[in-house]
PQR file with spaces between the fields and no chain letter, atoms N, CA, C, O and H, PARSE charges and radii, in Angstrom:
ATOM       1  N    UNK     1      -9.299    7.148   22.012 -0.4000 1.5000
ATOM       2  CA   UNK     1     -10.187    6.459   21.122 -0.0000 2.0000
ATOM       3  C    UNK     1      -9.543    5.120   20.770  0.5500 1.7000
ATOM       4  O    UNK     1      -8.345    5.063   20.492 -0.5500 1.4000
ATOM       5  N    UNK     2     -10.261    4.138   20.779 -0.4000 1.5000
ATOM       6  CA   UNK     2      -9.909    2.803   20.385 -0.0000 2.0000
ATOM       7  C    UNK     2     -10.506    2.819   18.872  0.5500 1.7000
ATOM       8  O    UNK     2     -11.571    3.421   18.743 -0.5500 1.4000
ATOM       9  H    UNK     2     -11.234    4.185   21.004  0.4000 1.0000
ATOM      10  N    UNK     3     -10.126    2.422   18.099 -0.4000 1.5000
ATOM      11  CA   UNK     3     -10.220    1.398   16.614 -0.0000 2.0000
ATOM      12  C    UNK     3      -9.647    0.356   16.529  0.5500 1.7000
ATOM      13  O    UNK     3      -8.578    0.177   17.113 -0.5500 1.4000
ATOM      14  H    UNK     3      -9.261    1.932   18.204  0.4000 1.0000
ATOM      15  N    UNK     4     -10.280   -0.659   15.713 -0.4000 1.5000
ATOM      16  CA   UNK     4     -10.140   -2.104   15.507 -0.0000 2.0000
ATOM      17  C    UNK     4     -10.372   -2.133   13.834  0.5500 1.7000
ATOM      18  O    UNK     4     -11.433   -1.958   13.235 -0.5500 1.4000
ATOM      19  H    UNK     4     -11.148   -0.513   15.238  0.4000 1.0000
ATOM      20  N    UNK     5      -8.931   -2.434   13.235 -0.4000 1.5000
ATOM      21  CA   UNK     5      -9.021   -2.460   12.312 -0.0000 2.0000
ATOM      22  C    UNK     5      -8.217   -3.597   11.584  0.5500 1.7000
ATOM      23  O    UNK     5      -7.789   -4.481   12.326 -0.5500 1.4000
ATOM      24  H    UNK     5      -8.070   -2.576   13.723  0.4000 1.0000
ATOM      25  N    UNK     6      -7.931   -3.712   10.156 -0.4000 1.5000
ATOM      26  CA   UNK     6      -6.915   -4.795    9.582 -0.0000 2.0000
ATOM      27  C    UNK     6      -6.321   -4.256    8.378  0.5500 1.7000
ATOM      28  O    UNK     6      -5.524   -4.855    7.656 -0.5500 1.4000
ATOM      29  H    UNK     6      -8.279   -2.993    9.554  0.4000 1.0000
ATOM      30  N    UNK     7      -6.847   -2.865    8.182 -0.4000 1.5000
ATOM      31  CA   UNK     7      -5.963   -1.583    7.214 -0.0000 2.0000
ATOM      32  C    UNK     7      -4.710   -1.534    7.773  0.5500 1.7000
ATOM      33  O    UNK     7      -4.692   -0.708    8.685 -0.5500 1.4000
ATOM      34  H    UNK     7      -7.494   -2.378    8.769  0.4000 1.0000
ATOM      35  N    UNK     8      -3.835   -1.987    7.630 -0.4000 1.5000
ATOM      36  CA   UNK     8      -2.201   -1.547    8.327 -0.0000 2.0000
ATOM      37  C    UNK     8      -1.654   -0.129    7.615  0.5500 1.7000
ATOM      38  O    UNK     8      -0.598    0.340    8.039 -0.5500 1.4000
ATOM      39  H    UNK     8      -3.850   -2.658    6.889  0.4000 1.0000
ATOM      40  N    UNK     9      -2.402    0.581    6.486 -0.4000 1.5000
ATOM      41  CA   UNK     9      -2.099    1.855    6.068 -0.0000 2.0000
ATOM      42  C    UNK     9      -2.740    2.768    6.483  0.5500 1.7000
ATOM      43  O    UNK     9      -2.663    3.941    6.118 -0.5500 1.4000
ATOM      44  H    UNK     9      -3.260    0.199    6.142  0.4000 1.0000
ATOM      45  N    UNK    10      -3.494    2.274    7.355 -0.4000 1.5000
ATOM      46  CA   UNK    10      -4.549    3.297    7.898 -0.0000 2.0000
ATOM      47  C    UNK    10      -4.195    3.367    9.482  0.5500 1.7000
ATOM      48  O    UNK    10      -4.440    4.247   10.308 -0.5500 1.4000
ATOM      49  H    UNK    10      -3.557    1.321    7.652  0.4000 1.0000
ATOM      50  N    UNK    11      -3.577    2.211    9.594 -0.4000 1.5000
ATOM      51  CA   UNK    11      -3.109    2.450   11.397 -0.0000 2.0000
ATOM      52  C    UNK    11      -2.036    3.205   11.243  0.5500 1.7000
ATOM      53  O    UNK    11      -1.974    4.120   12.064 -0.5500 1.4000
ATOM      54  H    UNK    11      -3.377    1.497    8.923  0.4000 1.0000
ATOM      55  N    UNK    12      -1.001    3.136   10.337 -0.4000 1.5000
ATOM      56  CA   UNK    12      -0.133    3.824   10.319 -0.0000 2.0000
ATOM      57  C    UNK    12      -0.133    4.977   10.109  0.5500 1.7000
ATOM      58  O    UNK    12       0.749    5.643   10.651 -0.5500 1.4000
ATOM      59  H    UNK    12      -1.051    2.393    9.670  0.4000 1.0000
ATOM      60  N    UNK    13      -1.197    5.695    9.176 -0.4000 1.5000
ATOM      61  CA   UNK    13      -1.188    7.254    9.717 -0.0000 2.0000
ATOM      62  C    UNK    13      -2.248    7.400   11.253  0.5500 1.7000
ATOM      63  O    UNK    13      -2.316    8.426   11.930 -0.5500 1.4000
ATOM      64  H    UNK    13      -1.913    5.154    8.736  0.4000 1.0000
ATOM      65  N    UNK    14      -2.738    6.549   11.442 -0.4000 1.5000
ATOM      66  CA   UNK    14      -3.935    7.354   12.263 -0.0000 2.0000
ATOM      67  C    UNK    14      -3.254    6.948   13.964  0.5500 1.7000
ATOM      68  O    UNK    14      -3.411    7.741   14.892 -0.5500 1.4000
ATOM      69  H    UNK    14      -2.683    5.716   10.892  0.4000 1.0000
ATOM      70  N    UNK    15      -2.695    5.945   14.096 -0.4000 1.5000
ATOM      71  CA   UNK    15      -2.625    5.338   15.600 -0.0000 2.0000
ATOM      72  C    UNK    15      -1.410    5.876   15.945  0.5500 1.7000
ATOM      73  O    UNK    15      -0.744    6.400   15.052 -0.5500 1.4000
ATOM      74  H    UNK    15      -2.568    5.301   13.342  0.4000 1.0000
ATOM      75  N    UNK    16      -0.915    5.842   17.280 -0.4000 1.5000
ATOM      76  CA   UNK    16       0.056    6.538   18.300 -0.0000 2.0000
ATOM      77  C    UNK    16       0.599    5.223   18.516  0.5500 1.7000
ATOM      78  O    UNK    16       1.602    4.836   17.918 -0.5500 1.4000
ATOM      79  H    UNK    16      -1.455    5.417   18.006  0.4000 1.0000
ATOM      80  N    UNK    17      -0.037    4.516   19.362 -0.4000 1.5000
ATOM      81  CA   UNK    17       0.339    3.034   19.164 -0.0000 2.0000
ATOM      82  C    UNK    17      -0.752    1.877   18.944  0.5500 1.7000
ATOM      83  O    UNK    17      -1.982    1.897   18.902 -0.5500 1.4000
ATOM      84  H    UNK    17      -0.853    4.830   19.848  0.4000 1.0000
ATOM      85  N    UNK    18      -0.094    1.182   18.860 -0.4000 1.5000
ATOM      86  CA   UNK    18      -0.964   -0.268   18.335 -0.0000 2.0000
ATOM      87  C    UNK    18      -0.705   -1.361   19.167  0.5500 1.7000
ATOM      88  O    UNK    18       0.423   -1.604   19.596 -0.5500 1.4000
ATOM      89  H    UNK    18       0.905    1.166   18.894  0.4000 1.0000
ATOM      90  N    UNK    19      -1.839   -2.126   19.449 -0.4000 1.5000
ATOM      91  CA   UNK    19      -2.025   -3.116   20.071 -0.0000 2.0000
ATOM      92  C    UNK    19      -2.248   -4.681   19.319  0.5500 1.7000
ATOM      93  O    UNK    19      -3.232   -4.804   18.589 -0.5500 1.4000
ATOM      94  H    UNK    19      -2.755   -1.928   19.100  0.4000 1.0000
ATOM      95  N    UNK    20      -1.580   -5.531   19.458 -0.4000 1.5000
ATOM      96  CA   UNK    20      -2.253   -6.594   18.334 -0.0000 2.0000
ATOM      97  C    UNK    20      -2.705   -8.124   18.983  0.5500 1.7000
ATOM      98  O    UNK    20      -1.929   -9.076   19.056 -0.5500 1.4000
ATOM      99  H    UNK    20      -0.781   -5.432   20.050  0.4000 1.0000
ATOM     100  N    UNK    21      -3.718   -8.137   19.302 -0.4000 1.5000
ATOM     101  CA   UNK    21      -4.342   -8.903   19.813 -0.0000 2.0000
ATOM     102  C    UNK    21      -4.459  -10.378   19.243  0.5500 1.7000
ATOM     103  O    UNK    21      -4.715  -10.116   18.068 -0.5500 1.4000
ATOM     104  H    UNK    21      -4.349   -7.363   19.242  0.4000 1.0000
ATOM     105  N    UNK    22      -4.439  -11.524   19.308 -0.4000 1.5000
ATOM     106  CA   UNK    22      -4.182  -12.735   18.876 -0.0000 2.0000
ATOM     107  C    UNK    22      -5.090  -13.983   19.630  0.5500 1.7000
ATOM     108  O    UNK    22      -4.382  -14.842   20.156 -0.5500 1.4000
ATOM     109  H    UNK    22      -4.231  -11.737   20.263  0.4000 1.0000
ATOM     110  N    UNK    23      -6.562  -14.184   19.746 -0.4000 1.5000
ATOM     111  CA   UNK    23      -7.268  -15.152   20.462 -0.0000 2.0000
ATOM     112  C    UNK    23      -7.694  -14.717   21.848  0.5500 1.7000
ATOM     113  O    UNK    23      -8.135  -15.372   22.792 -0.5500 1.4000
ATOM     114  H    UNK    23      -7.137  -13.486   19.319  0.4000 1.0000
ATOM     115  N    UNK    24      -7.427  -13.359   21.696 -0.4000 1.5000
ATOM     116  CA   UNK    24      -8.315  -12.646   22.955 -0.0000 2.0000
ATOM     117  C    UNK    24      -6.826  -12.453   23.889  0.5500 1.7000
ATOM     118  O    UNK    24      -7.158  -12.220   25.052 -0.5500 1.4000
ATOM     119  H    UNK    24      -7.069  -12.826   20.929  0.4000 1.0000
ATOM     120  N    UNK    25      -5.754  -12.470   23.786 -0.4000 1.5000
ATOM     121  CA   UNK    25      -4.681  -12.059   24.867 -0.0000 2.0000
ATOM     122  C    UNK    25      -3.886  -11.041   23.955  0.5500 1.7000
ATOM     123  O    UNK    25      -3.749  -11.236   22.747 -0.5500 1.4000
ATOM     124  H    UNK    25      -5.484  -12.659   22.842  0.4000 1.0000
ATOM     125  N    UNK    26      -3.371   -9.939   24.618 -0.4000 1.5000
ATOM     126  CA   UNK    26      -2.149   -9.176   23.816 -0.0000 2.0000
ATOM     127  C    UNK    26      -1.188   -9.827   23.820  0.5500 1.7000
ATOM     128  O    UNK    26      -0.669  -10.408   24.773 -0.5500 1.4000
ATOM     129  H    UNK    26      -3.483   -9.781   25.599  0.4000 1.0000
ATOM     130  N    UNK    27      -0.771   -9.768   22.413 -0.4000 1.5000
ATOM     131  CA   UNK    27       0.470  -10.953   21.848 -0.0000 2.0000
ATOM     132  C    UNK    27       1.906   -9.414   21.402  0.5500 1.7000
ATOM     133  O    UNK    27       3.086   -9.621   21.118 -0.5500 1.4000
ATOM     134  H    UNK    27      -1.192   -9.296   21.639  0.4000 1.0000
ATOM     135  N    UNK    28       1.240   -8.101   21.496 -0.4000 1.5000
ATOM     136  CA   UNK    28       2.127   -7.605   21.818 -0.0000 2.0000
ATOM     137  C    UNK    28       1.842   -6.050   21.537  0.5500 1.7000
ATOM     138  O    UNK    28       0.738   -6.027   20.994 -0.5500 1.4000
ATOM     139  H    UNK    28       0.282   -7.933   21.727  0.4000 1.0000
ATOM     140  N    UNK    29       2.291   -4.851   21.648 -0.4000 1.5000
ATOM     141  CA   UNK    29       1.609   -3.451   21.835 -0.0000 2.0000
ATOM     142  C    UNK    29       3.133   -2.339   22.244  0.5500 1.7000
ATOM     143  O    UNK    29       4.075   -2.493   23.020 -0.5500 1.4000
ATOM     144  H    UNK    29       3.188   -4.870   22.089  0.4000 1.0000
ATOM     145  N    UNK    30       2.754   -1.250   21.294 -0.4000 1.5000
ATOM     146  CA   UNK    30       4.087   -0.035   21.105 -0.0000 2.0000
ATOM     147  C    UNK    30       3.404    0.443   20.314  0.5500 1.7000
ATOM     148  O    UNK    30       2.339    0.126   19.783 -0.5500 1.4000
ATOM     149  H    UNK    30       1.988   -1.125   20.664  0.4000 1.0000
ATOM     150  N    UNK    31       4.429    1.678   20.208 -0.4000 1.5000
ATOM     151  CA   UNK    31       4.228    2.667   19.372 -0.0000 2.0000
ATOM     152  C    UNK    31       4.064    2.413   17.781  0.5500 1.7000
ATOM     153  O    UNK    31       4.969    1.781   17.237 -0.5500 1.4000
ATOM     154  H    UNK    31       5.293    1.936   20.639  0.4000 1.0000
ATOM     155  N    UNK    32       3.236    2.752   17.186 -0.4000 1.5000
ATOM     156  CA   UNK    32       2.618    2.376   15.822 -0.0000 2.0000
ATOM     157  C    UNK    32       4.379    2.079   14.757  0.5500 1.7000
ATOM     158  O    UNK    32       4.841    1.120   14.139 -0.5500 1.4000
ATOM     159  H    UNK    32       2.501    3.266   17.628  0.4000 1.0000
ATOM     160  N    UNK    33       4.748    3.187   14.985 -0.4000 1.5000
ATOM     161  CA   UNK    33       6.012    3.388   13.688 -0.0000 2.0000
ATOM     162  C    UNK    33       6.745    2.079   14.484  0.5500 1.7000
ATOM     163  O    UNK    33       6.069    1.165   14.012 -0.5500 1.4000
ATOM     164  H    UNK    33       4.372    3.966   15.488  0.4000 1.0000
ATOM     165  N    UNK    34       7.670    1.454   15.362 -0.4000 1.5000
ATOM     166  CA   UNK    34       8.223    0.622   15.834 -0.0000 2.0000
ATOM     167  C    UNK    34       7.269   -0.544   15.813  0.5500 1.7000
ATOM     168  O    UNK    34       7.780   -1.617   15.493 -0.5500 1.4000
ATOM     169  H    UNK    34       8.220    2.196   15.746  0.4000 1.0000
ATOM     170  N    UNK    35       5.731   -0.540   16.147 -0.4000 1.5000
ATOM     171  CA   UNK    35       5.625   -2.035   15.598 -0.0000 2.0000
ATOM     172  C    UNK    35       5.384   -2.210   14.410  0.5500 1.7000
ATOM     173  O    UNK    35       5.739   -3.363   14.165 -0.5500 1.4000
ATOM     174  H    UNK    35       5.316    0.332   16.407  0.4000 1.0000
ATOM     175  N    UNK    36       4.851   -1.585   13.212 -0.4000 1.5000
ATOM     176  CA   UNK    36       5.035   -1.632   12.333 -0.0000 2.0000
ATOM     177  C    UNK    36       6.068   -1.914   11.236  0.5500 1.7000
ATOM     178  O    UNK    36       5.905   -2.529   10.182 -0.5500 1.4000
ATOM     179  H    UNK    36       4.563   -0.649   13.411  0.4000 1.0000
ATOM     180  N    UNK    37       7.192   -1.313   11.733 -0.4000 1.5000
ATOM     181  CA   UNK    37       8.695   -1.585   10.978 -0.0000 2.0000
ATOM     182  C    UNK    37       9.842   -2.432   11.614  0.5500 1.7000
ATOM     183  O    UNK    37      10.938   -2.612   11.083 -0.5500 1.4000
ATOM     184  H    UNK    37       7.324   -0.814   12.589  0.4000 1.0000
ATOM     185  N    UNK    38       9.361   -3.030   13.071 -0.4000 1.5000
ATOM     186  CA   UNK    38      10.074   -4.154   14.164 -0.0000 2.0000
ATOM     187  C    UNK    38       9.198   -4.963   14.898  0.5500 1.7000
ATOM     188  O    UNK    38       9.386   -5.100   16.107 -0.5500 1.4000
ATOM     189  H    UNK    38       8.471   -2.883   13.502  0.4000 1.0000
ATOM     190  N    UNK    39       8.499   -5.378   14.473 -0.4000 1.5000
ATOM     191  CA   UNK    39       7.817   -6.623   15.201 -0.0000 2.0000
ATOM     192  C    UNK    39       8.256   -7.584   15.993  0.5500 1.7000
ATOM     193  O    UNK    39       8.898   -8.457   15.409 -0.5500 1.4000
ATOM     194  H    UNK    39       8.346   -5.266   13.491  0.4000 1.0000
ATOM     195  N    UNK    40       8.114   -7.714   17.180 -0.4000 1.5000
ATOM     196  CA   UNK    40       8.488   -8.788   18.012 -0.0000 2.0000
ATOM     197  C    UNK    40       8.446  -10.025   18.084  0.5500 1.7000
ATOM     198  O    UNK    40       9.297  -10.775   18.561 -0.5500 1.4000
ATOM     199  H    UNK    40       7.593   -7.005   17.654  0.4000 1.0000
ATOM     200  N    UNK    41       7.687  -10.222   17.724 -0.4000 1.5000
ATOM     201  CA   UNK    41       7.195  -11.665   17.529 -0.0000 2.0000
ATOM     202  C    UNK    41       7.065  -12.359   16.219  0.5500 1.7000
ATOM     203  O    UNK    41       7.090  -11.716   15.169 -0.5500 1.4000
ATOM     204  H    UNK    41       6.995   -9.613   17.336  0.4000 1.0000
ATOM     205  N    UNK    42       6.916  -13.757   16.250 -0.4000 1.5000
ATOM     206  CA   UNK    42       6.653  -14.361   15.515 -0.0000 2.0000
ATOM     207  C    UNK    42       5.240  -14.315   14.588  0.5500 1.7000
ATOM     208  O    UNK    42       5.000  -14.466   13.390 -0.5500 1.4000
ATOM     209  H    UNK    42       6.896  -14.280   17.102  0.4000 1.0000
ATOM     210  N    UNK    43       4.353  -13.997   15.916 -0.4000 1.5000
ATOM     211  CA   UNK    43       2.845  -13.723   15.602 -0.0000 2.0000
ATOM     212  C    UNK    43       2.447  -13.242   14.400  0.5500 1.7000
ATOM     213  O    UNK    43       2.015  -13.589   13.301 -0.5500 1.4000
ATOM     214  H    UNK    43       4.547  -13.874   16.889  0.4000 1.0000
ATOM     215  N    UNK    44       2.955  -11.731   15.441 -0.4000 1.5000
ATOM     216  CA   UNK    44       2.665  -10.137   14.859 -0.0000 2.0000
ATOM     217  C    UNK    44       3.405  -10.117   13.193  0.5500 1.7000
ATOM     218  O    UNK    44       2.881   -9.371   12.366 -0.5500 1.4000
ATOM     219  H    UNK    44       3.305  -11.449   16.334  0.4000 1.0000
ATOM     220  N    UNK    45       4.521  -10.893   12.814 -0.4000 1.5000
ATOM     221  CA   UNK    45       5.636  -10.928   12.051 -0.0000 2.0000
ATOM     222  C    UNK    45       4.731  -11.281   11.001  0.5500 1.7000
ATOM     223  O    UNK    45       4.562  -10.646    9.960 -0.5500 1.4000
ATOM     224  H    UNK    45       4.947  -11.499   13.486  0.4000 1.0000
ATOM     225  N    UNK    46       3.975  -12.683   11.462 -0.4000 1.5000
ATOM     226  CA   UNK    46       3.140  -13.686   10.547 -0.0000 2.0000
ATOM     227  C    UNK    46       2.155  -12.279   10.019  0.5500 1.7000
ATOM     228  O    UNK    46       2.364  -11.766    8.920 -0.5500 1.4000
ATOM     229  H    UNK    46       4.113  -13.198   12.308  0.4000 1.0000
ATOM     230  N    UNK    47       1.365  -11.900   10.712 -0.4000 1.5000
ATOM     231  CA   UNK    47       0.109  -11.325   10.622 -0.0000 2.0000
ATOM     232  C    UNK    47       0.321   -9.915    9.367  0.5500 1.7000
ATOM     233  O    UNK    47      -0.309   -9.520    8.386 -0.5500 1.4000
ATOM     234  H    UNK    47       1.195  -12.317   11.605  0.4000 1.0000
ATOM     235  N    UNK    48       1.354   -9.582    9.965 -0.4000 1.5000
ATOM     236  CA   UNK    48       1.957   -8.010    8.792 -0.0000 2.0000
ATOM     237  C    UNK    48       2.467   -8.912    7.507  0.5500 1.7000
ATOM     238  O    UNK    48       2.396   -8.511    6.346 -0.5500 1.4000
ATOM     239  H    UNK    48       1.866   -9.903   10.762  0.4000 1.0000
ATOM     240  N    UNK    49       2.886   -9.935    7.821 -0.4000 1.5000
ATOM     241  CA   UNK    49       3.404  -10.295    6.230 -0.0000 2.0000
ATOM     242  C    UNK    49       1.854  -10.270    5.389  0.5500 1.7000
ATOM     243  O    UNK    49       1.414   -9.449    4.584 -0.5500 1.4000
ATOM     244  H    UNK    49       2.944  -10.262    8.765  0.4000 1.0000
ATOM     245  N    UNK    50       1.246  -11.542    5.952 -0.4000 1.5000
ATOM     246  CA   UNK    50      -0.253  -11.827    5.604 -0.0000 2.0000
ATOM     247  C    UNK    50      -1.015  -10.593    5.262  0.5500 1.7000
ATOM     248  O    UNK    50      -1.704  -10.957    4.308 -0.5500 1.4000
ATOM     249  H    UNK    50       1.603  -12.209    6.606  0.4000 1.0000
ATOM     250  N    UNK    51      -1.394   -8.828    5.593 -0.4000 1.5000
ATOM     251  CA   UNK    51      -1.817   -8.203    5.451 -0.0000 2.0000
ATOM     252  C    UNK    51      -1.249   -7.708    4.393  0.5500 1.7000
ATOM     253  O    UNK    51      -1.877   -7.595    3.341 -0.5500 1.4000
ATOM     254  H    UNK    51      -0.834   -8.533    6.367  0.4000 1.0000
ATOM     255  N    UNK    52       0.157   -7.301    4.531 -0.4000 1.5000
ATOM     256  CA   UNK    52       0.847   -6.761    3.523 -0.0000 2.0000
ATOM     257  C    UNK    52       0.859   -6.753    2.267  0.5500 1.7000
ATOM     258  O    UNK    52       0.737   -5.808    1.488 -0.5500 1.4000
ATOM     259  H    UNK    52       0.667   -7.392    5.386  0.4000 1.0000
ATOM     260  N    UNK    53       1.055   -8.161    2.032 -0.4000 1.5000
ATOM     261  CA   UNK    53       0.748   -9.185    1.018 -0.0000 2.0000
ATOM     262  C    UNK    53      -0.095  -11.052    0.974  0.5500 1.7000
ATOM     263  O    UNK    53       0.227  -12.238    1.047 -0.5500 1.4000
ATOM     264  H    UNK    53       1.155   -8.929    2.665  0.4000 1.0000
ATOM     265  N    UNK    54      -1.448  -10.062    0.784 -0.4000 1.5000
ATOM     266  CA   UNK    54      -2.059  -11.429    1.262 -0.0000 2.0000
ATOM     267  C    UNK    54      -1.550  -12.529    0.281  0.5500 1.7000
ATOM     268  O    UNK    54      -0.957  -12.177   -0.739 -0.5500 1.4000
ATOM     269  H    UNK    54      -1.710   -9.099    0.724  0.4000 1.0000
ATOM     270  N    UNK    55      -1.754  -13.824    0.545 -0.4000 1.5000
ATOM     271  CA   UNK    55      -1.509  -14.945    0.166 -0.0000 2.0000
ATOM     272  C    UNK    55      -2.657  -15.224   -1.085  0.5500 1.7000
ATOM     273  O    UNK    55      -2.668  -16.299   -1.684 -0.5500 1.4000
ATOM     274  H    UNK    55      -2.235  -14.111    1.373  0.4000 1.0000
């Protein structure tokens, strides 16, 4: 099953892994608990802060 969401507390119980998409290309994709708590990128880094604690 695919979901598309911007709940990051809700991917984290529900997803296996996560994909995070950025202007239509994967900007990067793993297992939910590792991208969630190690983000690779700069992107993904930006995007979890921003959700976390929106601005």
């Amino acid at each position: 099953m695919i979901v598309v969401t911007h709940e990051i507390a809700f991917a984290r119980e529900a997803a296996d892994s996560i994909l995070f998409v950025d202007n239509g290309v994967i900007a990067e994709q793993g297992p939910a608990a590792e991208f969630l708590s190690n983000p690779k990128t700069d992107r993904t880094r930006l995007f979890l802060s921003r959700v976390r604690h929106p601005i």
